[in-house]
MITI-415276 format. One record per residue (C-alpha): residue number from 0; chain; x, y, z. Coordinates in Angstrom, 1 decimal. Layout:
BEGIN
NUM/A/X/Y/Z .
...
This chain:
BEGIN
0/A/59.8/-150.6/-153.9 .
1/A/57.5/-149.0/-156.5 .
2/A/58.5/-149.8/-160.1 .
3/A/59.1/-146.7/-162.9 .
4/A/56.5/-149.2/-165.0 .
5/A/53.4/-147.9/-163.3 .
6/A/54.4/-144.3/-163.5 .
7/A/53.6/-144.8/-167.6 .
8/A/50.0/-146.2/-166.9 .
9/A/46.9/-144.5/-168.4 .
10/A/44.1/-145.4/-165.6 .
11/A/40.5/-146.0/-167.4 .
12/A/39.0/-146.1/-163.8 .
13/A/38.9/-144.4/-160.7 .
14/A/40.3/-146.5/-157.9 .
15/A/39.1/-145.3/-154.3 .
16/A/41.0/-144.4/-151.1 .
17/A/41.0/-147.4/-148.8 .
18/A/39.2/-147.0/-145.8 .
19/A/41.7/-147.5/-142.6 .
20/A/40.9/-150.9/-142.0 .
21/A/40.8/-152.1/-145.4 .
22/A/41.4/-155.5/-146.0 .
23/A/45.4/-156.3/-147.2 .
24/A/45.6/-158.0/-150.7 .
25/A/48.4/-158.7/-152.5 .
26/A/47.1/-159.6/-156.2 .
27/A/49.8/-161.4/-158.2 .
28/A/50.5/-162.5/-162.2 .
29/A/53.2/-165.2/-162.2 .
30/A/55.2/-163.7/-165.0 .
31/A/56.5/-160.3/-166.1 .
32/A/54.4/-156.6/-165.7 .
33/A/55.0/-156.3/-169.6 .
34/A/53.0/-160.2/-170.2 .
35/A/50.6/-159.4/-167.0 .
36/A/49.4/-156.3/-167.6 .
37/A/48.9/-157.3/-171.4 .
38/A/45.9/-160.2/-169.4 .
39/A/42.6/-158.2/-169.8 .
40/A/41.2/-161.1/-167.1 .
41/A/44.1/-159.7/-164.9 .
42/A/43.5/-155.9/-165.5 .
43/A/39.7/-156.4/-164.3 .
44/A/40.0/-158.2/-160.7 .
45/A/42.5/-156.0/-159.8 .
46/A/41.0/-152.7/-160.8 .
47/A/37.6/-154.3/-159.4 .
48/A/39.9/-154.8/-156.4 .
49/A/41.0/-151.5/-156.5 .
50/A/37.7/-149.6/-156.8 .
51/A/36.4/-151.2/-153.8 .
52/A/37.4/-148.8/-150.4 .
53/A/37.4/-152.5/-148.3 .
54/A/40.0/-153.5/-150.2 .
55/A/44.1/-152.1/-150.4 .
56/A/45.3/-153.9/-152.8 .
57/A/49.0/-154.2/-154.0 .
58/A/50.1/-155.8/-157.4 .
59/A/53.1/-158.2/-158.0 .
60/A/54.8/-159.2/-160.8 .
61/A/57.9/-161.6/-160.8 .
62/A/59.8/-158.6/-162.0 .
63/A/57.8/-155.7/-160.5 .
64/A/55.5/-155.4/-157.8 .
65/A/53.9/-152.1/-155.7 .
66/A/54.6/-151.3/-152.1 .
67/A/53.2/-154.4/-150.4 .
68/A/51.5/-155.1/-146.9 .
69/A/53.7/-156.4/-144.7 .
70/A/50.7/-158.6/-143.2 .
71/A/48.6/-158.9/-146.2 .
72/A/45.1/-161.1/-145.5 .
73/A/44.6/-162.6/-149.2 .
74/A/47.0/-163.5/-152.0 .
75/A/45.3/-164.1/-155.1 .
76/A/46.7/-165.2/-158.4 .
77/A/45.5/-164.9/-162.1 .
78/A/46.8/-167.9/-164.2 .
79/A/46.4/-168.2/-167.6 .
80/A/49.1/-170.5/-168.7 .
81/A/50.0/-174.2/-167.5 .
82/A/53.6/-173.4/-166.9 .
83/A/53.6/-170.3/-165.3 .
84/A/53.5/-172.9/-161.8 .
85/A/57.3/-172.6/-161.5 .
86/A/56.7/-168.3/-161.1 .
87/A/53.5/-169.0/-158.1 .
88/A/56.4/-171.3/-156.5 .
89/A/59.2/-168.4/-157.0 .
90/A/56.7/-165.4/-155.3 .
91/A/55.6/-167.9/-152.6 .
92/A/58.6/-167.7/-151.4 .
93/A/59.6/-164.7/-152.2 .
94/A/56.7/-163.3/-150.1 .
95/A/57.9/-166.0/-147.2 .
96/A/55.0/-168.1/-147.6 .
97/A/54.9/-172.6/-147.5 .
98/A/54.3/-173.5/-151.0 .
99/A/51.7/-175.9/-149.5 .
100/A/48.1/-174.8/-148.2 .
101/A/48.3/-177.3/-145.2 .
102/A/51.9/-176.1/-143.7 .
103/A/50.0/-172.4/-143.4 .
104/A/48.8/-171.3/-140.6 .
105/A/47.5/-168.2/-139.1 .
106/A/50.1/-166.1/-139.9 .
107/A/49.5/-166.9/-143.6 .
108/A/47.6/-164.9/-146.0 .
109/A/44.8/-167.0/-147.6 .
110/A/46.1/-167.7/-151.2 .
111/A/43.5/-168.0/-153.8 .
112/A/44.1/-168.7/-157.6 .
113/A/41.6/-168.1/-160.5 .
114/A/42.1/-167.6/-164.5 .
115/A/41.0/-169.9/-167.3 .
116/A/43.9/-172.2/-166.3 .
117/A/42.8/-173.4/-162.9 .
118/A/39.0/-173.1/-163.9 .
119/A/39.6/-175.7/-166.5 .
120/A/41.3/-178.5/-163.8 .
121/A/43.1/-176.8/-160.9 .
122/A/43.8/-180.3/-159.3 .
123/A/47.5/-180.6/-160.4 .
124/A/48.0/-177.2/-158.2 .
125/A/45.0/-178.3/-155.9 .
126/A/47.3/-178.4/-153.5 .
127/A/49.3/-175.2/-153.5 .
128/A/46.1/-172.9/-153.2 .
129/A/43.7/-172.6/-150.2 .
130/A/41.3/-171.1/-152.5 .
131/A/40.2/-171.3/-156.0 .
132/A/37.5/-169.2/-158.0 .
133/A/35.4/-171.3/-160.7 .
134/A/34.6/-169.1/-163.6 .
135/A/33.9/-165.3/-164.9 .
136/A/34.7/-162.4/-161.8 .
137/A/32.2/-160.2/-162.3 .
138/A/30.1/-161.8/-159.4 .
139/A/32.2/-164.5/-158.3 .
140/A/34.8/-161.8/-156.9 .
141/A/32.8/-159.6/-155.0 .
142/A/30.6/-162.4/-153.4 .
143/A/34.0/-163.6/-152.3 .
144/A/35.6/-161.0/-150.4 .
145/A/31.8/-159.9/-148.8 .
146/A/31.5/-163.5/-147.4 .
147/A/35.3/-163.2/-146.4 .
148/A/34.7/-160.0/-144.6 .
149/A/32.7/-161.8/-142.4 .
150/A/34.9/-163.7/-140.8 .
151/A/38.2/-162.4/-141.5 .
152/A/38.8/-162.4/-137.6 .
153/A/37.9/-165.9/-137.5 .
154/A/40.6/-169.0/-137.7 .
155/A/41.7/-170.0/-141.1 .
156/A/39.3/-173.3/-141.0 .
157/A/36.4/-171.3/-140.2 .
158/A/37.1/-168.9/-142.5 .
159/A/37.5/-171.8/-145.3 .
160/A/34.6/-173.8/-143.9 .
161/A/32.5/-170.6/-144.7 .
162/A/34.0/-169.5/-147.9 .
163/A/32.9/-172.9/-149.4 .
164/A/29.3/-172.4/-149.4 .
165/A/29.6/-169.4/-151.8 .
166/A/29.0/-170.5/-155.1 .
167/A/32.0/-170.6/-157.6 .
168/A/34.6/-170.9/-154.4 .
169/A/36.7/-174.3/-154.0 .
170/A/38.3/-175.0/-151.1 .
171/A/40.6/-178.1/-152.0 .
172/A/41.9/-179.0/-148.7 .
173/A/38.2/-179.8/-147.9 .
174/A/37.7/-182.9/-150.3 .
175/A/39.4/-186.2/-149.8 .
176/A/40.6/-188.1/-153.1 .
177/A/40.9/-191.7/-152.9 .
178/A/43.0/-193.4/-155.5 .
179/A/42.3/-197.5/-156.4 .
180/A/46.3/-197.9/-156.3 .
181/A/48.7/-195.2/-155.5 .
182/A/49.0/-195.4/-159.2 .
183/A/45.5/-196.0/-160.1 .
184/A/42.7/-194.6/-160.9 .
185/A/40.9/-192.2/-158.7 .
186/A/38.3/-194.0/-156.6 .
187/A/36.5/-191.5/-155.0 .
188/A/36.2/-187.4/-154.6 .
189/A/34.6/-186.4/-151.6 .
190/A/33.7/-183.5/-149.2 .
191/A/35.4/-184.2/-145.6 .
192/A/32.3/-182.4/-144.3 .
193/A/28.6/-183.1/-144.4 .
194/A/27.8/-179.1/-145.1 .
195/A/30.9/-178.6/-147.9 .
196/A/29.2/-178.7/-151.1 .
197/A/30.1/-181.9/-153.3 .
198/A/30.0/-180.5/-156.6 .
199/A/31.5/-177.0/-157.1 .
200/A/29.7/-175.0/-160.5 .
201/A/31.7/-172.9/-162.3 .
202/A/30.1/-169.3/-162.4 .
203/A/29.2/-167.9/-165.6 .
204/A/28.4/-164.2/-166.2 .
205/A/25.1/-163.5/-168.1 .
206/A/25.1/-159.9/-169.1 .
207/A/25.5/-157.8/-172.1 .
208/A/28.3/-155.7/-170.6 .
209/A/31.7/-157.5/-171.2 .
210/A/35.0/-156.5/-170.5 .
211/A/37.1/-153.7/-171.5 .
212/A/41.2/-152.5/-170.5 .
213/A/40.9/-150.7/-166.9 .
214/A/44.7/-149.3/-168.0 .
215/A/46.6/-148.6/-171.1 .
216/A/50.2/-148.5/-170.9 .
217/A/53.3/-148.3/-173.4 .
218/A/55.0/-151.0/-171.2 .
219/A/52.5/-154.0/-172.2 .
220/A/53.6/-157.1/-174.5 .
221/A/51.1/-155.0/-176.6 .
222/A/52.3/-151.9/-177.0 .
223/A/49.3/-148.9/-175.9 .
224/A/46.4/-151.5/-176.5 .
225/A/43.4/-150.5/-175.6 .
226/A/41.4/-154.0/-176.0 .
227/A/37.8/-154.5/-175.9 .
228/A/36.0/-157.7/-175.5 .
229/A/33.2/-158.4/-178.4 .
230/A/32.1/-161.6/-177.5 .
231/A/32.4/-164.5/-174.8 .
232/A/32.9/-168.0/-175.7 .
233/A/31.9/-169.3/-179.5 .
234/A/28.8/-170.9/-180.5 .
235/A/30.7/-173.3/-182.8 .
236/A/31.5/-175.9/-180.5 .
237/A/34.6/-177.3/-182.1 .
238/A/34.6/-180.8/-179.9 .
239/A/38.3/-180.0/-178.7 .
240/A/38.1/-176.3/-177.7 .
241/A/38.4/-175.3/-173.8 .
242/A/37.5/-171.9/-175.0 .
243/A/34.1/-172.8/-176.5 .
244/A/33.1/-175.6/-174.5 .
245/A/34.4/-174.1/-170.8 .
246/A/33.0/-170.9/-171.2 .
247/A/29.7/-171.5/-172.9 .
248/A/27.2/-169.8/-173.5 .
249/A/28.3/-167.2/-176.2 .
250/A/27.3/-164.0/-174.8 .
251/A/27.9/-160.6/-176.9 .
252/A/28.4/-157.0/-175.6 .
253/A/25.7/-154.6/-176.5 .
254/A/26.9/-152.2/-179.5 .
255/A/25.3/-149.3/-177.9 .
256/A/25.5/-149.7/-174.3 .
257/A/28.9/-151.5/-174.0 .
258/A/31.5/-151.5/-176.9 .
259/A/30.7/-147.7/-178.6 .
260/A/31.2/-146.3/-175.3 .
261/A/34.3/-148.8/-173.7 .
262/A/36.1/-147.9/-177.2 .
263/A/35.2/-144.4/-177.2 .
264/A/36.7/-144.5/-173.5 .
265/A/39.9/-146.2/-174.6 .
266/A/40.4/-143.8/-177.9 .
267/A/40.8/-140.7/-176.0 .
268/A/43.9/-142.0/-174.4 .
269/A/45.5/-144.3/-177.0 .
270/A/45.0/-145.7/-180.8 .
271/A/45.5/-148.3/-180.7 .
272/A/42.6/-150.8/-180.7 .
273/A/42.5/-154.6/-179.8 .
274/A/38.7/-156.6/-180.5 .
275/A/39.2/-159.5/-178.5 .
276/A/37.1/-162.9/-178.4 .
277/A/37.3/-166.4/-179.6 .
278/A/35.0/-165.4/-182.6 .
279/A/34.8/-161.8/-182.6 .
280/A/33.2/-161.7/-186.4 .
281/A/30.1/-163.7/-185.1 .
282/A/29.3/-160.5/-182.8 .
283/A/25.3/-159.9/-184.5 .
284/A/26.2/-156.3/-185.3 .
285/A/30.1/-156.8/-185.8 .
286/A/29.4/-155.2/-189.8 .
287/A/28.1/-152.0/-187.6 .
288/A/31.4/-152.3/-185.3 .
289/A/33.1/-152.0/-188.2 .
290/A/31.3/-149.4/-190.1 .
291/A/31.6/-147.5/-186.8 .
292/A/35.5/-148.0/-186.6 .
293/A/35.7/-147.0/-189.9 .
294/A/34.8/-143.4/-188.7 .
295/A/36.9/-141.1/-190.3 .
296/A/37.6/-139.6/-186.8 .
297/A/39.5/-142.7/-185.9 .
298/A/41.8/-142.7/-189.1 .
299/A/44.9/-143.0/-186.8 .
300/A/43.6/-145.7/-185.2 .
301/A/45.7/-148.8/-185.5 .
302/A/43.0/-152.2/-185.2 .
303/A/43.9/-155.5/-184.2 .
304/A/41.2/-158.3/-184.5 .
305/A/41.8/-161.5/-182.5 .
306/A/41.2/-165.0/-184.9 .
307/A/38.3/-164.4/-186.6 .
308/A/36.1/-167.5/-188.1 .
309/A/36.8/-168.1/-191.6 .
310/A/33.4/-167.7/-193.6 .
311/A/33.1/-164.0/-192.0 .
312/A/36.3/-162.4/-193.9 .
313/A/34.5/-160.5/-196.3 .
314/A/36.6/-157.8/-198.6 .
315/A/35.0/-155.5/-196.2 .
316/A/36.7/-156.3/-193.2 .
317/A/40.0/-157.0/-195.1 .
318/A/39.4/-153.4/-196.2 .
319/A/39.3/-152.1/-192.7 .
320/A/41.5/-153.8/-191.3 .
321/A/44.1/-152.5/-193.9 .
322/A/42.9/-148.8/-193.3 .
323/A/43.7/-149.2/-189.4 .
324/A/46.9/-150.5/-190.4 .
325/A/46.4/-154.1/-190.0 .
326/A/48.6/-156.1/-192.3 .
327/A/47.5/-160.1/-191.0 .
328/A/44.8/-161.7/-190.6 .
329/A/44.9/-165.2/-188.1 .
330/A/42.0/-168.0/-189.0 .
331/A/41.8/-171.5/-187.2 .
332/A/41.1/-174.4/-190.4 .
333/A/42.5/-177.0/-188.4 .
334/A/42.7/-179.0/-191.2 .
335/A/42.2/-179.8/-194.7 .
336/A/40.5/-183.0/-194.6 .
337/A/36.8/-182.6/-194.7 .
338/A/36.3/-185.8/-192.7 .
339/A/38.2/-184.3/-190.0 .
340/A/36.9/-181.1/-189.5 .
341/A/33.3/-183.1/-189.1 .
342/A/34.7/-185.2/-185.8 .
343/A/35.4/-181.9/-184.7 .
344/A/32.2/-180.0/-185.5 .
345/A/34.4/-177.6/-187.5 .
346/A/31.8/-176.3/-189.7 .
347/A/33.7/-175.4/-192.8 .
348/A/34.7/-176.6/-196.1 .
349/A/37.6/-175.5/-198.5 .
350/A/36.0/-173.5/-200.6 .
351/A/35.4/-170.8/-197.7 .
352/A/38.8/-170.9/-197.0 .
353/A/40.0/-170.3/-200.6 .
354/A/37.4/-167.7/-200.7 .
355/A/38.9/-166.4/-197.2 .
356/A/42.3/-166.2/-198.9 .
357/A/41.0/-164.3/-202.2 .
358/A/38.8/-161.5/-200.0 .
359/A/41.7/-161.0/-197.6 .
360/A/44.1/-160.1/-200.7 .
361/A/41.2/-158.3/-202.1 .
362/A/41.0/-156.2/-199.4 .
363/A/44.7/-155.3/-199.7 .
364/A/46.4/-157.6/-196.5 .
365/A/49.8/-158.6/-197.3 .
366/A/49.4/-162.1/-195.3 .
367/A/47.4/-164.4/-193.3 .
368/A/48.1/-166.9/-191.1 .
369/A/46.0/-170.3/-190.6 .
370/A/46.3/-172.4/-187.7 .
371/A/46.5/-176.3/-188.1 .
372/A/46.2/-179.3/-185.8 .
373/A/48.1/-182.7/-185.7 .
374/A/46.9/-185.9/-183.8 .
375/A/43.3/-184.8/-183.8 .
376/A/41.4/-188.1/-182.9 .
377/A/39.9/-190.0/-185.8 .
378/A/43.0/-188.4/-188.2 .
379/A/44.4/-191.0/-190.7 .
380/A/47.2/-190.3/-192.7 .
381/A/45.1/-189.0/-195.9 .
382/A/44.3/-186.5/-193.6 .
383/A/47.5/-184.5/-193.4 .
384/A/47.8/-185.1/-197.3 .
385/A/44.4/-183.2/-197.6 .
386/A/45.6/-180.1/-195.6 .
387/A/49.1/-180.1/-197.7 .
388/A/46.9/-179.7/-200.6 .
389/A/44.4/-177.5/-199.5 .
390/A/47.4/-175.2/-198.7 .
391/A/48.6/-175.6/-202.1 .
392/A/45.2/-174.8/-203.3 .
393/A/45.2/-171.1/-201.1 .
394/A/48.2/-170.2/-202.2 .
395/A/47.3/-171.2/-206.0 .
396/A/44.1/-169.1/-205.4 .
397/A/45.9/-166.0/-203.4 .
398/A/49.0/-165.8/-205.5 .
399/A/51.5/-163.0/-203.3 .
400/A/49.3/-163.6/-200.4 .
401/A/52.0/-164.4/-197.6 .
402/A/50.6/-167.8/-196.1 .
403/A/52.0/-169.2/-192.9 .
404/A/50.6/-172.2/-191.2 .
405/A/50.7/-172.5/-187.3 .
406/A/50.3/-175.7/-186.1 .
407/A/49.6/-177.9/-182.5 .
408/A/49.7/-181.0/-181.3 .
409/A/46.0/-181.9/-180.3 .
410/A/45.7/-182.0/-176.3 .
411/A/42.6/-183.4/-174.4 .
412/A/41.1/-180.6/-172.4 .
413/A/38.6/-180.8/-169.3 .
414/A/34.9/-180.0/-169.8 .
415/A/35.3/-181.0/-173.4 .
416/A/34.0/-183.9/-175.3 .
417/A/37.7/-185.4/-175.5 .
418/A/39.0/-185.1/-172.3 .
419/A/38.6/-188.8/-172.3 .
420/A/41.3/-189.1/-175.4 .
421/A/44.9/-189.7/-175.1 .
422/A/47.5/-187.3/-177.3 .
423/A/48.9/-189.6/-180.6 .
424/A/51.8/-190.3/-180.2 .
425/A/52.2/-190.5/-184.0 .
426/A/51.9/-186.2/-183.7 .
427/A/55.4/-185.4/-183.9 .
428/A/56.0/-187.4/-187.1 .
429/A/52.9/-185.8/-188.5 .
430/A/54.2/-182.0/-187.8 .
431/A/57.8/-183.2/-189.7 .
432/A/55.7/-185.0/-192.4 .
433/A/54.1/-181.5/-192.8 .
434/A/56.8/-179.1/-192.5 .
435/A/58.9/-181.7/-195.2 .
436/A/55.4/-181.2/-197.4 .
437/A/54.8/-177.0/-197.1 .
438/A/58.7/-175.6/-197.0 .
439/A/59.6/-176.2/-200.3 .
440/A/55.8/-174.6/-201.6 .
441/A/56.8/-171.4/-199.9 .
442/A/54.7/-171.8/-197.3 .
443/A/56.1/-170.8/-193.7 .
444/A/55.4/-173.7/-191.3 .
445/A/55.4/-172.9/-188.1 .
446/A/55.0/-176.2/-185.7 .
447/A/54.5/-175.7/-181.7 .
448/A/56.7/-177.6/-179.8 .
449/A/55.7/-181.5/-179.3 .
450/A/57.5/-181.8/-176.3 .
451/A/56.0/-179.1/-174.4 .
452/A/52.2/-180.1/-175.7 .
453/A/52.8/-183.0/-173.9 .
454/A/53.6/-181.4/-170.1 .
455/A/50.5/-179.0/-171.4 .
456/A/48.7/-182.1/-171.6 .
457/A/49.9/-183.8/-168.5 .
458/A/48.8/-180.8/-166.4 .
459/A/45.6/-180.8/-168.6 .
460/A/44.4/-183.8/-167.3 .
461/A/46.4/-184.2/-163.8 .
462/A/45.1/-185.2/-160.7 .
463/A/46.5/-184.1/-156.9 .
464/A/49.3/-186.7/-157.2 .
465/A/51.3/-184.4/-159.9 .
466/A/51.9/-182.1/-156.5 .
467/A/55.2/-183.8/-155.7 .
468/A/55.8/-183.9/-159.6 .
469/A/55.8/-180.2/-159.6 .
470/A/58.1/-179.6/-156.8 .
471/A/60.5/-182.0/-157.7 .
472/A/60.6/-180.7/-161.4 .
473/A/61.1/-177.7/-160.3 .
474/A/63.9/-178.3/-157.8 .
475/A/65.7/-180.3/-161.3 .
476/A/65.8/-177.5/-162.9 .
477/A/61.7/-176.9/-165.0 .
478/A/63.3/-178.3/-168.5 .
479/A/61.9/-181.1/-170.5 .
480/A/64.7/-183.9/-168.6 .
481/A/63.5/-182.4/-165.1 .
482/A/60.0/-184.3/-165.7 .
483/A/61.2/-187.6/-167.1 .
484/A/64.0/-187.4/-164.1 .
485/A/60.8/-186.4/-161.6 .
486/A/58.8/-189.3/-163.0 .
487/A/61.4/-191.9/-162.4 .
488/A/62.2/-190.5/-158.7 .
489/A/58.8/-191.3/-158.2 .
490/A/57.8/-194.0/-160.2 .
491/A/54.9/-196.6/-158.3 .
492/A/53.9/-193.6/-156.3 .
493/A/51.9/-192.1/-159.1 .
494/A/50.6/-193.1/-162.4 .
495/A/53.3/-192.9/-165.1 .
496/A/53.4/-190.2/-167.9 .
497/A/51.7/-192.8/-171.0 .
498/A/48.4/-193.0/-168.1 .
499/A/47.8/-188.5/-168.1 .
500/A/49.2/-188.5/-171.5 .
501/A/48.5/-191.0/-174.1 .
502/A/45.8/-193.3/-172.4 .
503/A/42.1/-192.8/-173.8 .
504/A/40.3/-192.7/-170.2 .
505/A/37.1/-195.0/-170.2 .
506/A/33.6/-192.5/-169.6 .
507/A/32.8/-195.0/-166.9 .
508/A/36.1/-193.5/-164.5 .
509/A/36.1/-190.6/-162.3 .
510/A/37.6/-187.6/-163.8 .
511/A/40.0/-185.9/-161.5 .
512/A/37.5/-182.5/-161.9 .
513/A/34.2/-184.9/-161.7 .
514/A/33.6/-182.6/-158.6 .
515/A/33.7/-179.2/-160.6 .
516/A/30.8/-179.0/-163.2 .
517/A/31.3/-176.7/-166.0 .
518/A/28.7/-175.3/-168.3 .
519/A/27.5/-179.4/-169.9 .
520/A/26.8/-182.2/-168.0 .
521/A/29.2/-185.2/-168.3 .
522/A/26.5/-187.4/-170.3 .
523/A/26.0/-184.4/-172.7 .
524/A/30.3/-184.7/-173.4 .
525/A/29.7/-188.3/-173.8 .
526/A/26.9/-187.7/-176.2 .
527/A/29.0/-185.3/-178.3 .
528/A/32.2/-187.5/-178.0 .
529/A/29.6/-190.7/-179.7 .
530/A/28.9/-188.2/-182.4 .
531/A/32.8/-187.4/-183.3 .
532/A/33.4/-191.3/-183.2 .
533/A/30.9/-192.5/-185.2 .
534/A/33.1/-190.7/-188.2 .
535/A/36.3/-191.7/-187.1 .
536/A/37.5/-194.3/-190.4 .
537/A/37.7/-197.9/-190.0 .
538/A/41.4/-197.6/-190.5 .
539/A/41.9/-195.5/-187.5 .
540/A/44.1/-196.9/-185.0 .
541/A/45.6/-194.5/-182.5 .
């Protein structure tokens, strides 16, 4: 079955005609085509896929999917959210395929996984993959299906055996995790083979040529985006961000060589334009980006700017984005309380944002939207009264300004300085306490859900046990009650929730990704996690 949806796509690249015994891949997004095709990281494996002549590769959607191989030889999945695990389960088996990696067998495709999700800590879903890719594609991908080429006639443990010495490329089923109690601490991580490395690095992409949308199509979450990436991970270093610390170093494209001629590319099929990064207006040339968008041969172009840091919103960019019928801007504060925002190596202080708030009504927006953070380690009480006022004090200093705070429930992430620190469990009071302070100002509070922060944080920082968890949530029914119900069913046989969730983890323990080394070594996290501590107030109790 071949889906109306990708009769409406605008191909950006050339895909090439497979050769007759090109390899069978099925390359999957565990949700919807209008969500999937919206994930730039998904759009470029699978045209890379596509413009290789080795390769005939198929796409599937849970809703939507291409004609498919009937004995496909790879199954890869891009995962960029924590939940989408119940969808990998559903096209598992809708393709006919054991959810586990070790009740495969030669008949199986090899499934690999790969996306900021299971790059971060795939150990929760360790168990469901036979592969997983560490990192940016651009290398890691084509080094992974040469060396597979090799021995694609091979048996499945050769060809795993041999796919684990490429760098990047996890094989899970090859390491052997030993726990102190079954619901203890891990004990030990180690290969089950003298030549299987024992620490897997994450691969990280160095050049000056960063992604752009392969296809543009009216069917995405994003309507006809044509998105652009400006920069790679953010030089700030906020102590709690996966998408700084995971992804480091910031890299930025090359005006000249990579984002004039990607956007000129995307314009002449669409106009609508997305700048994508984690801090897009730190870009060394961004005020030439934008004196270049503000071409008047691009006056029906409609620009969207992903969350832009807070002391780079001049008039000038309010101005633009206005022109390109931009009415929002989005910038991350996290929160009022200067004391906080220095554990966190938020470099910031009020006074920019009020001066954020003016330049963005200046420039003619009708609103902008600041996202907040509750539970934050080191955060006393005072602390959430200092963001109510600040807020008070933007909208005092933006009268008409249309102010909406976003806010989350802090969740340890791997790779980052606190991944050894629990959730508060004082965090859902706090996001009441602030949505009781900001409604009646007029200010639209809009709180993420506690509940589901803490599953997000439970796969966070999971280990291999959470397998059986998974399942069994999933076979009660994947709603909040399901875990607590799966927890209880197997209660003594893994650690309990309060262990993943709320327990600060001592630096001395084995991490359940001590194995997989991201970008900064473990004493270097330590090092920054002293730092944030040595500000926490003495009437800090968590």
């Amino acid at each position: 079955m071949t889906s109306s949806v990708f009769n409406s796509e605008h191909l950006l690249f050339t895909a090439a005609t497979p050769e007759n015994n090109a390899i069978p891949v099925i390359f999957a997004f565990p949700n919807t085509y209008t969500v999937g095709i919206t994930s730039l990281g998904y759009q470029i494996v699978w045209s890379t896929l596509a413009m290789r002549k080795d390769v005939q590769v198929s796409r599937l959607f849970t809703d939507n999917h291409e004609q498919l191989p009937r004995n496909p030889q790879i199954l890869g999945f891009s995962v960029s959210w924590e939940l989408d695990y119940i969808n990998i389960f559903n096209l598992l088996e809708f393709l006919e395929i054991p959810l586990r990696a070790n009740l495969r067998n030669e008949n199986h495709p090899l499934v690999f996984g790969g996306g900021p999700v299971l790059t971060a800590n795939p150990e929760p879903f360790a168990d469901f993959f036979d592969i997983i890719l560490l990192g940016d594609g651009e290398n890691l991908l084509d080094n992974f299906i040469n060396v597979y080429k090799t021995v694609h006639n091979a048996d499945r443990q050769t060809q795993l055996i041999t796919l684990s010495q490429v760098p990047g490329v996890y094989i899970p089923s090859l390491y052997h995790v030993e726990y102190v109690s079954l619901d203890g601490e891990i004990a030990s991580i180690k290969p089950i083979f003298d030549h299987v490395p024992a620490v897997i690095q994450k691969q990280t992409y160095r050049g000056n040529t960063l992604s752009a949308s392969t296809v543009v199509t009216e069917k995405a979450a994003w309507e006809s985006i044509f998105m652009v990436e400006v920069a790679r991970s953010c030089p700030e270093m906020c102590r709690f961000c996966l998408a700084s610390y995971l992804t480091l170093p910031f890299r930025t494209a090359s005006l000249e060589n990579s984002l004039i001629p990607a956007i000129e590319r995307g314009l002449k099929v669409t106009n609508r334009l997305g700048l994508l990064g984690a801090s897009v207006t730190q870009h060394p040339e961004f005020s030439d980006l934008l004196d270049y968008i503000s071409h008047p041969k691009y006056d029906d172009v409609r620009l969207s700017v992903a969350s832009v840091r807070t002391n780079t919103v001049t008039v000038k960019l309010a101005q633009t984005l206005v022109k390109r019928d931009t009415k929002s801007l989005t910038i991350a504060v996290e929160s009022g309380s200067e004391n906080l925002r220095r554990i966190i190596n938020k470099k910031l202080d009020n006074d920019e944002i009020i001066q954020c708030a003016i330049n963005a009504k200046i420039g003619g927006l009708s609103s902008l939207k600041l996202y907040g953070m509750v539970g934050i380690p080191g955060e006393i009480p005072e602390d959430l009264d200092a963001t109510v006022a600040m807020m008070k004090d933007v909208k005092k200093a933006a009268p008409g300004l249309r102010l909406t705070l976003g806010c989350s429930t802090f969740v340890p992430k791997a790779h980052t300085p606190f991944q050894w620190l629990g959730v508060n469990k004082q965090s859902e009071k706090r996001l009441q306490f602030l949505q009781k302070q900001l409604k009646p100002q007029g200010i639209d509070f809009r709180p993420e859900s506690y509940n589901w922060s803490i599953i997000q944080c439970l796969l966070s920082r999971g280990d291999r046990r959470l397998s059986d968890l998974l399942e069994l949530t999933r076979d009660f029914g994947d709603s909040l009650g399901s875990y607590k119900r799966a927890f209880k069913e197997l209660k003594g046989k893994i650690p309990d929730l309060d262990y993943y969730v709320y327990s600060n983890w001592s630096s001395e323990q084995i991490l359940p990704w001590n194995h997989l080394q991201g970008p900064l070594s473990q004493s270097t996290l330590i090092k920054h996690l002293n730092e944030a501590q040595s500000y926490f107030p003495t009437s800090y109790i968590k």
